[in-house]
NUROGU-776086 format. One line per 10 residues: their letters; for each residue x, y, z of N, C-alpha, C. Coordinates in steps of 0.02 Angstrom, whole numbers, always signed. Example, Ala and Ser with C-alpha at 12.3 -4.5 7.8 and 13.67 -1.06 7.14 Angstrom:
BEGIN
AS> +660/-284/+390/+615/-225/+390/+660/-165/+390; +642/-112/+354/+684/-53/+357/+645/+2/+394
//
This chain:
BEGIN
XXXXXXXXXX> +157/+1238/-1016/+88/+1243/-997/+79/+1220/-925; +30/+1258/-887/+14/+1238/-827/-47/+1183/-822; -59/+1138/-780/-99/+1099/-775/-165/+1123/-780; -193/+1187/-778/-257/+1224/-797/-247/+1225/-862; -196/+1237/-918/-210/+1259/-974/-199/+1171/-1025; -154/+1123/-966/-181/+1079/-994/-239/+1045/-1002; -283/+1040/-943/-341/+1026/-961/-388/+1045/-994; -370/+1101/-1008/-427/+1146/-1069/-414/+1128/-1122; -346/+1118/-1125/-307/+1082/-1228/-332/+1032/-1232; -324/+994/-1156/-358/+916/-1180/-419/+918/-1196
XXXXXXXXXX> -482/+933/-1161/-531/+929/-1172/-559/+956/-1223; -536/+1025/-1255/-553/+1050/-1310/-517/+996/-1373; -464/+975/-1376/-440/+925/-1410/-502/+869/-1423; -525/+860/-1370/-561/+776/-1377/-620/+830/-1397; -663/+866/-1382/-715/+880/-1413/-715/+925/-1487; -652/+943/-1504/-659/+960/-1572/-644/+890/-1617; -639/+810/-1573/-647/+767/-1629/-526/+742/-1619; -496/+776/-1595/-421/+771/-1592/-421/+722/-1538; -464/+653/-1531/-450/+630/-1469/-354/+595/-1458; -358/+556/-1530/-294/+532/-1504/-249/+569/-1474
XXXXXXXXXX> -246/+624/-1531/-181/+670/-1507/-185/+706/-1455; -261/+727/-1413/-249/+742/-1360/-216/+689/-1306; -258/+623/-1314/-191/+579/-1266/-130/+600/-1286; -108/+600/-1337/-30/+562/-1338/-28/+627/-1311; -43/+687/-1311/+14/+748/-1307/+3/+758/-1207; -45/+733/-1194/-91/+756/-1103/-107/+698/-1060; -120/+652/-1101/-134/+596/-1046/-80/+541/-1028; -60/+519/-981/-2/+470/-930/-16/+397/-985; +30/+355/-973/+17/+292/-994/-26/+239/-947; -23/+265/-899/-66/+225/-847/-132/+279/-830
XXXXXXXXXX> -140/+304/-873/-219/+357/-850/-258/+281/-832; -306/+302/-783/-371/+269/-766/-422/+331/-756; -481/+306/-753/-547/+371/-758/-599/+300/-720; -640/+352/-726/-728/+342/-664/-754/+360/-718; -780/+356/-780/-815/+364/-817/-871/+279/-808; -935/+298/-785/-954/+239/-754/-1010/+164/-802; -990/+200/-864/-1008/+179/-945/-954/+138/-966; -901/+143/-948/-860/+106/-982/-812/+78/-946; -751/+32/-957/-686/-4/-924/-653/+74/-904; -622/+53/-843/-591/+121/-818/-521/+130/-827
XXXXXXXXXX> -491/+86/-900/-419/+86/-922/-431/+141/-979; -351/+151/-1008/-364/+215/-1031/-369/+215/-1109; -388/+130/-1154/-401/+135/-1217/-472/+130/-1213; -499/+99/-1175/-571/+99/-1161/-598/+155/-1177; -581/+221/-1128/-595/+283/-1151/-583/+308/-1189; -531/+317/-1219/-489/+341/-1275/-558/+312/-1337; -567/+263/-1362/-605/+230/-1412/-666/+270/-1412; -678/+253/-1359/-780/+300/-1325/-765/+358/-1340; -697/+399/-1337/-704/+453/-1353/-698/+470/-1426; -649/+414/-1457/-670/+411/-1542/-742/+425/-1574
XXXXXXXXXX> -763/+373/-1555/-824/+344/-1558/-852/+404/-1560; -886/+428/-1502/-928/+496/-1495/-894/+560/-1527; -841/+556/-1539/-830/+621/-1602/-853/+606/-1676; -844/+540/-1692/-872/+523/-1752/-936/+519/-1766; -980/+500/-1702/-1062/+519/-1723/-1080/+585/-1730; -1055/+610/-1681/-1077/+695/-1647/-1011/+740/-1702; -995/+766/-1732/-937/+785/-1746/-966/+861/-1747; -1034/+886/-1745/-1044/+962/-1742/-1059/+976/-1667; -1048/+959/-1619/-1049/+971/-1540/-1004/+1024/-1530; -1029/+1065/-1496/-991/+1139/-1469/-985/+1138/-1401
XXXXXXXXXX> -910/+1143/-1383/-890/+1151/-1292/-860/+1192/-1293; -896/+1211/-1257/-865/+1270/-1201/-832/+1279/-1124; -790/+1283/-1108/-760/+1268/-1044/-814/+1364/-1019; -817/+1335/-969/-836/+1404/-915/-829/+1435/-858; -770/+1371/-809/-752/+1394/-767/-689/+1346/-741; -638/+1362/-732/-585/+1322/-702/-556/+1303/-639; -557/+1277/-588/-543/+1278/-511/-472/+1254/-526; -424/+1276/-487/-360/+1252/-504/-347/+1218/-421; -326/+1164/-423/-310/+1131/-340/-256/+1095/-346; -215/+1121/-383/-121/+1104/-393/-134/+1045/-431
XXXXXXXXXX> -131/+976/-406/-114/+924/-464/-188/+902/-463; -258/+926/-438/-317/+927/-469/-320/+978/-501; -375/+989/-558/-407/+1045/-596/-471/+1005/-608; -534/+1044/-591/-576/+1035/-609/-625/+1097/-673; -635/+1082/-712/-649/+1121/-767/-756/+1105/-774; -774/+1159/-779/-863/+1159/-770/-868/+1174/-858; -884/+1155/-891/-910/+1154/-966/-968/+1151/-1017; -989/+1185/-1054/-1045/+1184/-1096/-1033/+1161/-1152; -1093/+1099/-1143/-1093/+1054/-1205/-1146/+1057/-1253; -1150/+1075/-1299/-1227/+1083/-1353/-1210/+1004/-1405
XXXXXXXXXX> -1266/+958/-1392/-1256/+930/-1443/-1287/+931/-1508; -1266/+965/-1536/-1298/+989/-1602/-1346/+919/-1652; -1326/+859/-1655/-1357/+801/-1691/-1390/+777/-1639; -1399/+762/-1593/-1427/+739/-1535/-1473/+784/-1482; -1457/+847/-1493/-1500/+872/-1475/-1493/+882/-1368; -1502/+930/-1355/-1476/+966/-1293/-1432/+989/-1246; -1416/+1021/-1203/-1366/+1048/-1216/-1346/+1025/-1123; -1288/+1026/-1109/-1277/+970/-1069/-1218/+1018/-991; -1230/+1029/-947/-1182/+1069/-907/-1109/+984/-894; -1058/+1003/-887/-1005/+959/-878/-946/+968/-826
XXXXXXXXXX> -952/+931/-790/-866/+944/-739/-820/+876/-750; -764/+900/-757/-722/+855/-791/-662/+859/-734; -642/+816/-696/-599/+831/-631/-554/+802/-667; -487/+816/-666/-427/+782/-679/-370/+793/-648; -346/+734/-616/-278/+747/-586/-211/+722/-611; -167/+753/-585/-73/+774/-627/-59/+728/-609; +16/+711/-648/+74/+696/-618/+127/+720/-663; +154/+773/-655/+221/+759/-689/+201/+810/-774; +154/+829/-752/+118/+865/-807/+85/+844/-853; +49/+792/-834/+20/+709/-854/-58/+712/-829
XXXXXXXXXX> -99/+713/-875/-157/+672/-837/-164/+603/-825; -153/+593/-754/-180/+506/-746/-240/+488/-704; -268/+528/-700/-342/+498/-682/-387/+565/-687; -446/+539/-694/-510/+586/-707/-580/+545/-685; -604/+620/-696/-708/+594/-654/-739/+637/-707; -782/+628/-729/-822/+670/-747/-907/+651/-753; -949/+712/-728/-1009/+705/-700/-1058/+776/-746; -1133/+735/-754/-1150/+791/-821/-1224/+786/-808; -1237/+851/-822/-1299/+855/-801/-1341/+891/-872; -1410/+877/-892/-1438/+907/-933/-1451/+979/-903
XXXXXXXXXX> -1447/+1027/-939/-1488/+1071/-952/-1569/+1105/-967; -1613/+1109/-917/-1676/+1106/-938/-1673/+1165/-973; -1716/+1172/-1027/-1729/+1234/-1079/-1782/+1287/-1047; -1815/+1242/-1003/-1866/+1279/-953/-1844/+1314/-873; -1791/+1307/-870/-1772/+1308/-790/-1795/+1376/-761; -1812/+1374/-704/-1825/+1416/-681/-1794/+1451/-625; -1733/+1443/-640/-1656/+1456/-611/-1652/+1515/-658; -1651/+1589/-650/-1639/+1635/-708/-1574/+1638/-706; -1513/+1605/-644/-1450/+1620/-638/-1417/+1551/-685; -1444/+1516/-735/-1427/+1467/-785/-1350/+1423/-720
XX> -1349/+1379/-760/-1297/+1337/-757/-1244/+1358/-737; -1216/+1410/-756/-1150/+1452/-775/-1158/+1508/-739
//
């Protein structure tokens, strides 16, 4: 797999609820993240990402666009949270090593239901 198609496994991994096993199979032992909610080590996240599959477990993502920048990939994504209610645009930056994710950003914006953008999110 190329570093574009890993980040899509991973992320689809963690949002169908597969968080562990998306680490063990994609993420470095030294991942760190900018996720700005939580410790920026990589059980911290890992847990938060438990966590939020177990409340939310009917959430639908959609990846929608991929930028590939060699050992960055940044991936643009649609999030519906089905129990919670709205639906959420997502960029999830992650960079390689070795065919490894060890660090990531990710930045999210709501979706207004009203926008008056007819060219949507996507």
């Amino acid at each position: 797999m190329d570093n574009r198609e890993i980040a899509v496994a991973f992320l689809r991994l963690c949002a169908s609820g597969a968080v562990r096993e998306a680490y063990e199979r994609h993420v470095a032992a030294d991942f760190v993240h900018h996720n700005a909610w939580f410790p920026g080590d990589r059980e911290s996240l890992l847990l938060a990402m438990e966590k939020s599959a177990a409340t939310e477990p009917n959430k639908a993502f959609e990846p929608r666009h991929v930028v590939d920048g060699g050992d960055r990939i940044a991936v643009l994504s649609h999030l519906v949270r089905a129990g919670a209610g709205g639906e959420i645009a997502v960029v999830h930056i992650l960079r390689f090593e070795a065919g490894r994710i060890v660090e990531m950003w990710d930045v999210a914006q709501e979706i207004p239901a009203d926008s008056p953008n007819a060219l949507g999110m996507f």
